[in-house]
C-alpha positions in Angstrom: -43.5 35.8 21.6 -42.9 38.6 23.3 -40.5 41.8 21.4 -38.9 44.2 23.8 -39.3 47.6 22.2 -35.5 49.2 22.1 -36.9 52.6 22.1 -37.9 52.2 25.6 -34.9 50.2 27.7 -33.0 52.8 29.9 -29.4 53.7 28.5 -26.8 52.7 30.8 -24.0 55.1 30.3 -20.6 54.1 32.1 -19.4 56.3 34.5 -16.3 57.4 34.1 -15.8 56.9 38.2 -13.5 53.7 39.6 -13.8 54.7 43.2 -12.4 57.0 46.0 -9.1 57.0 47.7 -7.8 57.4 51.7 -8.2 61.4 50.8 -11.5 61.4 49.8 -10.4 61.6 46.3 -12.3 60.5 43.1 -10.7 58.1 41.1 -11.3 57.3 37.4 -10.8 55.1 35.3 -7.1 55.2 34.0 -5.7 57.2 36.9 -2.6 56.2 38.3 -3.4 54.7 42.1 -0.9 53.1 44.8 -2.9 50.0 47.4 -1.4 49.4 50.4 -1.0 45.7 51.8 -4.2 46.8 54.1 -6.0 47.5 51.1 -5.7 51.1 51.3 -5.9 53.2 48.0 -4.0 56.4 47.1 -4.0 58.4 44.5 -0.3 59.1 42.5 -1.0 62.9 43.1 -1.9 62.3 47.4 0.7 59.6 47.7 3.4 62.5 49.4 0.7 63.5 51.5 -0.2 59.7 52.4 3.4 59.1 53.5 3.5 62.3 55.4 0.0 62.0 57.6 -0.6 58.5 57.6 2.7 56.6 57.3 4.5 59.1 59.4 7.2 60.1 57.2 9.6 63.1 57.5 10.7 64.9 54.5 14.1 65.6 54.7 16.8 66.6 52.1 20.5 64.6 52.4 23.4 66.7 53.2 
């Protein structure tokens, strides 16, 4: 019978990293993200910016 010797498996350490969103944006684990129907993923903190230069939106303020 062979005995693997602990002292010498390589740690795995998990990576705090989930992926990276439409602005080239890291995600981690717990952030807040938005996916799109096309399976686009934003960020909470780019999603103005996503609905400005991607979706085309116009800011406007209601008088």
């Amino acid at each position: 019978m062979q005995v693997e010797n602990s002292m010498t498996r390589p740690v795995r350490l998990k990576s705090p990293h989930w992926g990276i969103d439409a602005f080239n944006d890291e995600i981690l684990y717990g952030d807040v993200i938005y996916e799109f129907p096309d399976g686009e993923i934003v960020l909470e903190e780019n999603i103005h910016q996503y609905l400005i230069q991607v979706l085309g939106a116009t800011r406007k303020i209601a008088e």
